[in-house]
C-alpha positions as CSV (number, residue, x, y, z in Angstrom):
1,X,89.9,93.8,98.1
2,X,93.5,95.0,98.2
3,X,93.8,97.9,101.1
4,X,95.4,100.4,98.5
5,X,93.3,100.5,95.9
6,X,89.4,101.6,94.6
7,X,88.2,98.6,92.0
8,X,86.1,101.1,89.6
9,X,83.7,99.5,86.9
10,X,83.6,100.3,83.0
11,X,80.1,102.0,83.1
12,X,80.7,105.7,81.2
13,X,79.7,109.0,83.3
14,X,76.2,110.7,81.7
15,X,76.2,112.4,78.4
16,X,76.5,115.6,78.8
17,X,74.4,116.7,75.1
18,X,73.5,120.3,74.9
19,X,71.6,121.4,71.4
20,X,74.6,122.3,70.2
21,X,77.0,119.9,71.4
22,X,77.5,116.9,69.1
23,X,76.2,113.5,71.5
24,X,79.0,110.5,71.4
25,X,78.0,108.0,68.5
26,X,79.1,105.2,71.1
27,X,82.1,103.9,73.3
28,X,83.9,102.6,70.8
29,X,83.3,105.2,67.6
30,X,85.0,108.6,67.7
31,X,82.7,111.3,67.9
32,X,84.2,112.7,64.4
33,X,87.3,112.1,61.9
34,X,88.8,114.8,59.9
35,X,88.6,114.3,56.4
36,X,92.2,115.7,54.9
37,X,95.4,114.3,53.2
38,X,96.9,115.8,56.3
39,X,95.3,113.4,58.6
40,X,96.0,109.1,58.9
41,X,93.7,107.0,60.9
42,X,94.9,103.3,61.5
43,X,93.7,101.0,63.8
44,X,95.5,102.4,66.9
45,X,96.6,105.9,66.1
46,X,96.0,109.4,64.2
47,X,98.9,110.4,61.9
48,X,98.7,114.2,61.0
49,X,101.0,116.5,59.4
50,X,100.6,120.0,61.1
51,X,102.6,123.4,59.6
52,X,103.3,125.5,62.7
53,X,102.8,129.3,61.8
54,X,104.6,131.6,63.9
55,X,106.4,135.3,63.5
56,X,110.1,136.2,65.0
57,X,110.8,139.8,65.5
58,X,114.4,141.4,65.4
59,X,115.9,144.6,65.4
60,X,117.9,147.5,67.0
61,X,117.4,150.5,68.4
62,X,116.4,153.5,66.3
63,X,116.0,151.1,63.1
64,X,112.3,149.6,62.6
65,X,111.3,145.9,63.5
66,X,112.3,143.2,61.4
67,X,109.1,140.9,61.4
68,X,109.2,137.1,59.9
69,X,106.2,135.1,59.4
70,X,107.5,131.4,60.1
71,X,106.8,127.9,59.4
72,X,107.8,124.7,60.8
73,X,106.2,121.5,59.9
74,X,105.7,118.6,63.1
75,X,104.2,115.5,62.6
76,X,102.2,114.3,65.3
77,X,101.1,110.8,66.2
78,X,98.7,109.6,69.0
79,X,97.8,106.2,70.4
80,X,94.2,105.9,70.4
81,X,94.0,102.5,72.7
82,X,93.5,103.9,76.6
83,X,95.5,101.7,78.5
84,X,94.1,100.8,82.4
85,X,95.2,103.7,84.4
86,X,96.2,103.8,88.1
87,X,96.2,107.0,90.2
88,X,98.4,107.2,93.3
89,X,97.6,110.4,95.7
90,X,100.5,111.1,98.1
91,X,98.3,112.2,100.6
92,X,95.3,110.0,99.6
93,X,93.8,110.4,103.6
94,X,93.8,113.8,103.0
95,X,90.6,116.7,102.3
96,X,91.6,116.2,98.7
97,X,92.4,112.5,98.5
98,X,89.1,111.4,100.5
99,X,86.5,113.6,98.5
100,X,87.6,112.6,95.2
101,X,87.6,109.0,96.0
102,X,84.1,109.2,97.6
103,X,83.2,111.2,94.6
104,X,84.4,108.6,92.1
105,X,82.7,105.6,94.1
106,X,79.5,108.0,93.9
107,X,79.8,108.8,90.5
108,X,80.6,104.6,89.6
109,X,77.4,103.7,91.4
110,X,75.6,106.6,90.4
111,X,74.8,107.2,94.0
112,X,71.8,110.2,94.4
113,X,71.4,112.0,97.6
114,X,69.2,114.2,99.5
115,X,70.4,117.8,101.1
116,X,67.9,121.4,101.8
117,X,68.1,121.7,98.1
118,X,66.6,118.5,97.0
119,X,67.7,116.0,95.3
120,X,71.4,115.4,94.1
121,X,73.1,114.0,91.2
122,X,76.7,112.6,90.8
123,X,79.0,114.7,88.3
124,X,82.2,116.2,87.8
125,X,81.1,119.9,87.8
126,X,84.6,121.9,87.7
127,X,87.0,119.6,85.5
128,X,87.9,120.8,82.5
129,X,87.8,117.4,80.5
130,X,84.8,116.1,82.0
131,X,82.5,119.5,82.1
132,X,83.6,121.7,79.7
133,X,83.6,121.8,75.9
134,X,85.7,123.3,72.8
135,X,84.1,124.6,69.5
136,X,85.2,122.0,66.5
137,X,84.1,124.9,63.6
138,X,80.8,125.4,61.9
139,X,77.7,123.9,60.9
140,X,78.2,123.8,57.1
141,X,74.7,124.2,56.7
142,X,73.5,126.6,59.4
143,X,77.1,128.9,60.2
144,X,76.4,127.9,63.9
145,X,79.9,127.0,65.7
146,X,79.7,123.1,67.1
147,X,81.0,122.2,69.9
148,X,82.0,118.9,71.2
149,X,82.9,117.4,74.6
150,X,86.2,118.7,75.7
151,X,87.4,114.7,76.4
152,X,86.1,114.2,72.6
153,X,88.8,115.8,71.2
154,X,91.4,112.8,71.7
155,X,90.5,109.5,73.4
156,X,90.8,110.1,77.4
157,X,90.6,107.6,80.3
158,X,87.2,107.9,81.6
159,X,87.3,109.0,85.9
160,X,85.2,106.1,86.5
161,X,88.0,103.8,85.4
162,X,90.8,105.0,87.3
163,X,92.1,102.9,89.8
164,X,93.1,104.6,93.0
165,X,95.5,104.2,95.9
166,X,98.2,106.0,97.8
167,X,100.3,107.0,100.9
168,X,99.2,108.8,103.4
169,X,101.3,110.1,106.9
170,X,98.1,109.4,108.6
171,X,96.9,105.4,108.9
172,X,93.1,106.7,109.1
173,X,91.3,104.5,106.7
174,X,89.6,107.0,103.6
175,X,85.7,106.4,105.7
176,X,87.5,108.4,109.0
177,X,89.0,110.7,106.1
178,X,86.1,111.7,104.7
179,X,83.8,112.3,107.9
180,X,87.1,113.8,109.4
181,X,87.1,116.1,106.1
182,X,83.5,117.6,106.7
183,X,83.5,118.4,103.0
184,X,81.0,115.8,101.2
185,X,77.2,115.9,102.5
186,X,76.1,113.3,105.3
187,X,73.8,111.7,103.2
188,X,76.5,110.8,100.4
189,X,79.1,109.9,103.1
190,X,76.9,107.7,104.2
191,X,75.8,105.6,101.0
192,X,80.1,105.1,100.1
193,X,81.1,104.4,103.5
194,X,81.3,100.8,103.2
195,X,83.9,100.9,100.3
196,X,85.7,103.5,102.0
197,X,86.6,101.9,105.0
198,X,87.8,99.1,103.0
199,X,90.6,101.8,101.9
200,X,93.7,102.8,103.9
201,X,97.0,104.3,102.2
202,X,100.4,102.8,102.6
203,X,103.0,104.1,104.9
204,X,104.3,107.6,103.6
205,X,107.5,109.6,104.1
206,X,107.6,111.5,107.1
207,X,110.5,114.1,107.4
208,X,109.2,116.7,110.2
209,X,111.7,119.7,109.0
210,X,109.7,119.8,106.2
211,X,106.1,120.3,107.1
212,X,104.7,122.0,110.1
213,X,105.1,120.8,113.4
214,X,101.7,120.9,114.1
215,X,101.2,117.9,112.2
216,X,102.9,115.7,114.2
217,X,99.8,114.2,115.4
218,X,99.1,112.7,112.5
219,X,102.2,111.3,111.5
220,X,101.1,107.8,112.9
221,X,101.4,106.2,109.2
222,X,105.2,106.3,108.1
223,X,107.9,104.6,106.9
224,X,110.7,103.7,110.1
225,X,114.0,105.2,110.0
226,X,116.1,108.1,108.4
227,X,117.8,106.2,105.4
228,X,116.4,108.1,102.3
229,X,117.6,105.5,99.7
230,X,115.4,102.4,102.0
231,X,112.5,104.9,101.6
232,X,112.6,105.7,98.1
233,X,113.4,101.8,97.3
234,X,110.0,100.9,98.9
235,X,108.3,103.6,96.9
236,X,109.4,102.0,94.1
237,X,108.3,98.4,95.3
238,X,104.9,100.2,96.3
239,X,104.7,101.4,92.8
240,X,105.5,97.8,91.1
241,X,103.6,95.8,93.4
242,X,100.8,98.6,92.9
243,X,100.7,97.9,89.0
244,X,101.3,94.2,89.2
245,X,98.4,93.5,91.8
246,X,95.6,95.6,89.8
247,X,97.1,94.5,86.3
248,X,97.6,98.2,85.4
249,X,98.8,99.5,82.2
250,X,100.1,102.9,83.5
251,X,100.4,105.0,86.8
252,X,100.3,108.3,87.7
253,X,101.5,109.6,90.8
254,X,100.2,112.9,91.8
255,X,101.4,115.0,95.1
256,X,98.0,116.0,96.7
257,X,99.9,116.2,100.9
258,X,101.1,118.9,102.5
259,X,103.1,121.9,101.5
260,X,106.9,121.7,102.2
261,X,109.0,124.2,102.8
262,X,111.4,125.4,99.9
263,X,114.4,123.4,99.7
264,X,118.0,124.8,99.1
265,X,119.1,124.3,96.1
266,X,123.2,123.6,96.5
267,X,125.5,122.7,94.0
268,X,127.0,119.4,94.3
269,X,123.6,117.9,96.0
270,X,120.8,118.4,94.1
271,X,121.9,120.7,90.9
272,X,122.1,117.4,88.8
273,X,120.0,114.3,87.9
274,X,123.5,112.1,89.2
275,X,124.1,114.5,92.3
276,X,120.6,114.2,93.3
277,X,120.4,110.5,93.3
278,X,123.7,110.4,95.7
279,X,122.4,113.1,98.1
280,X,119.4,110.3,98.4
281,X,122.0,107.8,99.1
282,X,123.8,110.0,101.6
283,X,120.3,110.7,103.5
284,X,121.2,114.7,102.6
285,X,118.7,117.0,104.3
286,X,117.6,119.0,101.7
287,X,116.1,115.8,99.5
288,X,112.3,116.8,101.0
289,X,109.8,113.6,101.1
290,X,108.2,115.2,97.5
291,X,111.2,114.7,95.6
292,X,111.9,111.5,96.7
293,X,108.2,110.4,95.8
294,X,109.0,111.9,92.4
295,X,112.3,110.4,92.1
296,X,110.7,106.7,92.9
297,X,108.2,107.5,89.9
298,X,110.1,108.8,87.7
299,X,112.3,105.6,87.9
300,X,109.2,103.7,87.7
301,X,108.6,105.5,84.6
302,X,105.8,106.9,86.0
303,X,104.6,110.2,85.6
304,X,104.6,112.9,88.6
305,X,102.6,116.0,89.2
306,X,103.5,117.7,91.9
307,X,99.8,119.7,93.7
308,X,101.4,121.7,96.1
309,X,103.8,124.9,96.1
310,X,107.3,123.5,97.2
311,X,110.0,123.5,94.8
312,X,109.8,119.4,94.8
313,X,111.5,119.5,90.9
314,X,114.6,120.7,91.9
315,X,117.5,121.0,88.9
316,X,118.6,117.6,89.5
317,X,115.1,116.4,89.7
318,X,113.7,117.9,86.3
319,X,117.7,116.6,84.6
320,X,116.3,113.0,86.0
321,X,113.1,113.2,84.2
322,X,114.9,114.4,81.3
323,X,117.2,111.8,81.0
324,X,114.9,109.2,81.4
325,X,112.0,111.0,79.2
326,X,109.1,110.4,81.9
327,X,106.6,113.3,82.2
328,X,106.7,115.7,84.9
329,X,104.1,118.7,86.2
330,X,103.6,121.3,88.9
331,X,103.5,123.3,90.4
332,X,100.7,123.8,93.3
333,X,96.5,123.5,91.9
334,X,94.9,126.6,91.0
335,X,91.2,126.6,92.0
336,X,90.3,129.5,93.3
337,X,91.3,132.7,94.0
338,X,94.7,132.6,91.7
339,X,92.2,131.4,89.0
340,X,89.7,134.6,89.0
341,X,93.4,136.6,89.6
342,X,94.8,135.4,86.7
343,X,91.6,135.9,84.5
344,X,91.3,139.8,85.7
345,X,94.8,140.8,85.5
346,X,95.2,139.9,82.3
347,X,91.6,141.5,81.2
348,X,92.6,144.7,83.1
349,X,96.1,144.9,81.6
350,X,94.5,144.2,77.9
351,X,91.6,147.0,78.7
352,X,94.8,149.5,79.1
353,X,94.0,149.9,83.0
354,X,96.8,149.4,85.8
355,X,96.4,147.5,87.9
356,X,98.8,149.0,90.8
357,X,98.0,146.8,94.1
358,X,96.2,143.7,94.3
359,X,95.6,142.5,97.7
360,X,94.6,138.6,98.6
361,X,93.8,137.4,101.8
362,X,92.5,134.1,102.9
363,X,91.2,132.6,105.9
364,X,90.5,128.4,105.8
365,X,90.4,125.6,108.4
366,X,91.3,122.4,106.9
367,X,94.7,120.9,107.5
368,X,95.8,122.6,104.9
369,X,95.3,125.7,106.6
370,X,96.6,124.1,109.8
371,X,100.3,123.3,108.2
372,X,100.0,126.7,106.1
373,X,99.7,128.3,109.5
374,X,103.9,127.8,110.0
375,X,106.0,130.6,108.6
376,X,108.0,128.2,105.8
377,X,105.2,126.5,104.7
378,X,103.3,130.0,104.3
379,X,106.2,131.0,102.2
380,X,106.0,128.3,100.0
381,X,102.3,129.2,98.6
382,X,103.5,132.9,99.4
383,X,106.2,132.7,96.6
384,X,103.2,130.3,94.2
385,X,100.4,133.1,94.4
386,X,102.4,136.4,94.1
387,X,104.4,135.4,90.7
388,X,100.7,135.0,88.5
389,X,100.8,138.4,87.5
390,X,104.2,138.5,85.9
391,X,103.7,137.6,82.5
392,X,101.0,139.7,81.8
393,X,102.6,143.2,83.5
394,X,105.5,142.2,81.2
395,X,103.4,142.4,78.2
396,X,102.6,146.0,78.6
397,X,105.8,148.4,78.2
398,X,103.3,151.4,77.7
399,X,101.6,150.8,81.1
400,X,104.6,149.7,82.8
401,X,108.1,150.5,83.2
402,X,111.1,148.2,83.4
403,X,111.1,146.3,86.8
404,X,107.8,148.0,87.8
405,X,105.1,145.7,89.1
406,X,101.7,146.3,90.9
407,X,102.4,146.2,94.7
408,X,101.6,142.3,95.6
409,X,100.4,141.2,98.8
410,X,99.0,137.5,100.4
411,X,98.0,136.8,103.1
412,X,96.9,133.5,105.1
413,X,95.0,132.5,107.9
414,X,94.2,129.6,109.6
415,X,90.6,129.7,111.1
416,X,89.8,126.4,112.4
417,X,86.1,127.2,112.7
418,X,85.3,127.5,109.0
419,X,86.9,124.2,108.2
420,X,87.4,123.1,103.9
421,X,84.9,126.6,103.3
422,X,88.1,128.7,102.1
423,X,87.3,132.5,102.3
424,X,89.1,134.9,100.1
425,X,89.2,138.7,99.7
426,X,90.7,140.5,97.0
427,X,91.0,143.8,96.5
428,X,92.5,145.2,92.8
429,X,93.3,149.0,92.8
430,X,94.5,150.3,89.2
431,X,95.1,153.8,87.7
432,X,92.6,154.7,85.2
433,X,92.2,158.0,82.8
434,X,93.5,160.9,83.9
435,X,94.8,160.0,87.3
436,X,91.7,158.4,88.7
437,X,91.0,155.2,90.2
438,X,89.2,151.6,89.9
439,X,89.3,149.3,92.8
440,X,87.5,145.8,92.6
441,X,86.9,143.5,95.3
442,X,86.2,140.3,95.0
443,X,85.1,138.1,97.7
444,X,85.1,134.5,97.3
445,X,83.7,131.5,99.3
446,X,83.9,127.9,98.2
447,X,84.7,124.2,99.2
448,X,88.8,124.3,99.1
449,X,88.6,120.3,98.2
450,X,85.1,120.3,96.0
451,X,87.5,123.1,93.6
452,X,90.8,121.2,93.7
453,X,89.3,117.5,93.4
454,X,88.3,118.0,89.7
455,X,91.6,119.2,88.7
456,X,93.6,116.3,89.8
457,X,91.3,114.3,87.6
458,X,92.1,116.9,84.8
459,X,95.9,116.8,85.8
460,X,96.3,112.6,85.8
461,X,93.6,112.5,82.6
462,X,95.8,114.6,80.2
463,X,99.2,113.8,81.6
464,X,98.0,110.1,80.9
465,X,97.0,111.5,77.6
466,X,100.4,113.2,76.9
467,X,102.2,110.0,77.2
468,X,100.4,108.6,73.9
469,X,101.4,111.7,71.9
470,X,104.6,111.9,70.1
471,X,105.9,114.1,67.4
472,X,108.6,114.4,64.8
473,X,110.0,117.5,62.5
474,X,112.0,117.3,59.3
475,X,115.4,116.7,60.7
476,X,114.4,113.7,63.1
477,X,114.2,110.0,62.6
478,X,112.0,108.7,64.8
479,X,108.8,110.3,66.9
480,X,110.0,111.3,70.5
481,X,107.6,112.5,73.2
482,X,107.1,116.1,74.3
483,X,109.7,117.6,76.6
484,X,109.1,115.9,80.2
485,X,108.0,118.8,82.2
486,X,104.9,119.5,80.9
487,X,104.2,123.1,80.7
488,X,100.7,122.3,78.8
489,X,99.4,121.3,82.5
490,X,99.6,125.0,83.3
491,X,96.0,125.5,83.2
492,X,95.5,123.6,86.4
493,X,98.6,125.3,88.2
494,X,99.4,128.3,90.0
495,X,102.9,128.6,89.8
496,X,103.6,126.4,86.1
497,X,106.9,124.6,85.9
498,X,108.3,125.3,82.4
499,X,111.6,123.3,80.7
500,X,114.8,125.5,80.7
501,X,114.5,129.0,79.3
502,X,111.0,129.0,77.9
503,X,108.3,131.7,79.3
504,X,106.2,131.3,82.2
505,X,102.7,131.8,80.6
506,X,99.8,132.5,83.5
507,X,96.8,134.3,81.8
508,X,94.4,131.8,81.8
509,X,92.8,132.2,78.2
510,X,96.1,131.8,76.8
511,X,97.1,128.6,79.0
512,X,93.9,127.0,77.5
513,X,94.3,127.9,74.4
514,X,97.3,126.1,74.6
515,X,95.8,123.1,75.3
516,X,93.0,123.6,72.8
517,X,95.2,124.0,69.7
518,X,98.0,121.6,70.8
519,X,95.3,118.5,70.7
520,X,93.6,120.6,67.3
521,X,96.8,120.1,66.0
522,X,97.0,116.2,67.0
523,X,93.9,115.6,65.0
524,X,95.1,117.4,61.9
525,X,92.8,120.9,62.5
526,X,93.9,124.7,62.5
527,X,94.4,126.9,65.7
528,X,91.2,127.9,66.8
529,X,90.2,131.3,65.4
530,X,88.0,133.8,66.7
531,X,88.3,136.4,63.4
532,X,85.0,135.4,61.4
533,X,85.7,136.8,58.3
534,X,83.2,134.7,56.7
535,X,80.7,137.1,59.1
536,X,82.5,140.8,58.5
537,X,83.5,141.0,55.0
């Protein structure tokens, strides 16, 4: 077995077959087909011819509104055949890294094991694709809404098949990860050790500036020298030789190490896709070790998703990306307590209530914790949790004026005690009717890496997915793929990386409706609607 890689068998994770969930027909059927003369089905793809509805609004001062209804026809076509997928973690020894390999091998074997609570099962509990579901329409017989699978909707690569490897600054093989971790129960640690110690990541990119000093320790697994172009040149062989030795079809490389600092962003260095690339050839000092990981994919046409806060897609990094149309995503996972934040803001904001402070605080003793624990790095996930709010103040002129925002405050601390069992304390204070106050607190305790695992399967599943889906309007020739950053990741990310001038969306119900009608539309079907008429008139 190849040291940087997880061999993962074809056998499908359980049904998961509620009452009124529709149960797969079998591997190789889709679970439904759409019957319309909008809507193609060949061998290898779905052809569907969508009419985008949406309303532009003009006007001036004093003078009403001008309102449009719009329409704008795409077609969309998808690949149906899932190619072989490879995921490589930068930071594959890490919390992260360790418990979702141990949880794939778990899940592959269908490992059970014994804690207080009895007997447990393997699942992926917490990812979207894999544990969720999204309504399809009604029973035409009964009115009842059916749902389906949320990884029904399109053909997804199944977890079980990914094939894993990656870098890691630390040489510890992925069984000292794991017990190092503390995050998985002994009794399952135990039953996967022997495949994990046959695991150990390749050499990573060590720049100290850029992470905390306390990490030095660690730093035992890196690539020799200073010379930023020899780095990023064996990236790229890593990649190749990656693919070629485990016959892989595609890779995605994901950013699951530490966070960075912020790097400067100067013009002439890293403002440009061509600028960039010589600032790696000059060895500048503001090309952090993310970018260049994300510079080796994207040459590798490989897509990169970037799981930390750090602004690794500098200008010249998303112009790169561009140019060479590989998909890019970031920034920074959101598992926790920016989730529930960006749920309640924008129910609070909706209700007509203020919020005018909300106060997060945080307390965790992974290594996470441990390099968050240095002023730049705090900044980084400073600047990633304190901008969620902004799109959903903004959509509120009555409540708030122009440039006022609820007062915003984060806080960090690194407690080495309570180890990957993150504790967070919110507090929202809003203005209510007639001068009064609301304050919620929320106090939060969970498993930093048992929240975050599932979404870097969610984040390398439907990137993967997004490189089969092309579109084309009326005035193009041929199908191109969506814009390479891909904003429709946002659901997963704190701090969403968006392609020039379009909005920053953060409230969470939007973000997956996004993803909800974008696939809806791949497979020929309206926007999901919530009106009932059929019920109310």
């Amino acid at each position: 077995m190849s040291p940087a890689q997880v061999p993962v068998s074809l056998t499908a994770s359980a049904a998961f077959t509620p009452d009124n969930v529709l149960p797969p027909v079998s591997a190789s059927e889709p679970l439904f087909k759409v019957v319309s003369p909008n809507v193609v089905y060949t061998d290898s793809e779905i052809q569907t011819t969508y009419v985008y509805r949406d309303v532009k609004v003009s006007g001036n001062p004093g003078t009403p509104l001008q309102v449009v209804p719009t329409e704008t026809t795409y077609n969309f076509k998808v690949d149906c055949r899932v190619p072989k997928v490879g995921l490589m973690l930068v930071g594959w020894g890490g919390n992260n890294g360790s418990t979702l390999t141990a949880s794939i091998i778990a899940n592959r074997r269908n490992v059970s094991w014994r804690t207080k609570e009895g007997e447990q099962l393997p699942n992926y509990i917490g990812s979207l694709t894999q544990a969720s579901t999204l309504r399809l329409g009604t029973d035409a017989e009964s009115g009842a809404d059916v749902f389906i699978p949320f990884n029904k909707i399109l053909p997804m690569v199944d977890p079980n098949n990914l094939v894993l490897g990656g870098w890691d600054i630390s040489g510890e093989n992925l069984a000292s990860a794991m017990q190092r971790a503390r995050v998985l129960d002994w009794d399952l640690q135990r039953q996967v050790m022997d495949e994990m110690a046959t695991l150990k990541p390749l050499p990573s990119v060590y720049y100290p500036d850029f992470i905390a000093a306390n990490q030095e320790d660690r730093a035992d697994n890196v690539l020799g020298g200073s010379d930023k172009l020899a780095h990023l040149e064996k990236l790229r062989r890593d990649i190749r030789e990656f693919k070629a030795r485990n016959s892989l079809d595609k890779i995605i490389v994901l950013w699951t190490a530490n966070t960075e600092r912020f790097s400067e962003i100067i013009p002439g260095i890293n403002d440009t896709a061509d600028n960039l690339l010589n600032a790696v050839k000059l060895s500048h000092a503001e090309v952090a070790p993310s970018t260049v990981f994300a510079i080796a994919a994207v040459l590798e046409n490989c897509p990169f998703i970037n799981g930390s806060p750090q602004n690794t897609f500098v200008p010249g990094l998303i112009d790169l990306a561009t140019r060479h149309k590989v998909h890019i995503g970031g920034d920074d996972f959101k598992s926790g307590q920016t989730k529930i934040k960006s749920v309640l803001v924008d129910f609070l904001v909706s209700a007509g209530i203020k919020p005018i402070s909300i106060t997060s605080y945080n307390h965790l003793g992974n290594n996470d914790g441990k390099n968050l624990s240095a002023p730049l790095q705090f900044r980084s996930k400073e600047i990633s949790k304190s901008n969620v709010v902004d799109d959903m103040v903004a959509s509120n002129p009555i409540l708030y004026g122009k440039n006022e925002h609820p007062d915003h405050v984060v806080v960090i601390k690194y407690v080495p005690a309570v180890g990957d069992s993150k504790r967070a304390l919110d507090e929202y204070v809003s203005e209510i009717f007639m001068g009064g106050r609301n304050t919620i607190s929320v106090y939060n305790v969970c498993e930093d890496s048992l929240l975050a695992s599932p979404l870097i399967l969610d984040l390398a599943i439907l990137t993967e997915l997004m490189t089969r889906i092309e579109y084309k309007t009326g005035d193009m020739a041929q199908y191109a793929p969506f814009h390479a950053v891909l904003s429709i990741l946002s659901y997963m990310l704190k701090a969403p990386v968006v392609k020039p001038g379009a909005p920053v969306v953060n409230a969470l119900a939007k973000q997956r409706a996004a993803l909800e009608n974008i696939f809806r539309a791949c497979v020929g079907l309206p926007p999901q609607s919530d009106m009932l008429l059929e019920h109310r008139i």
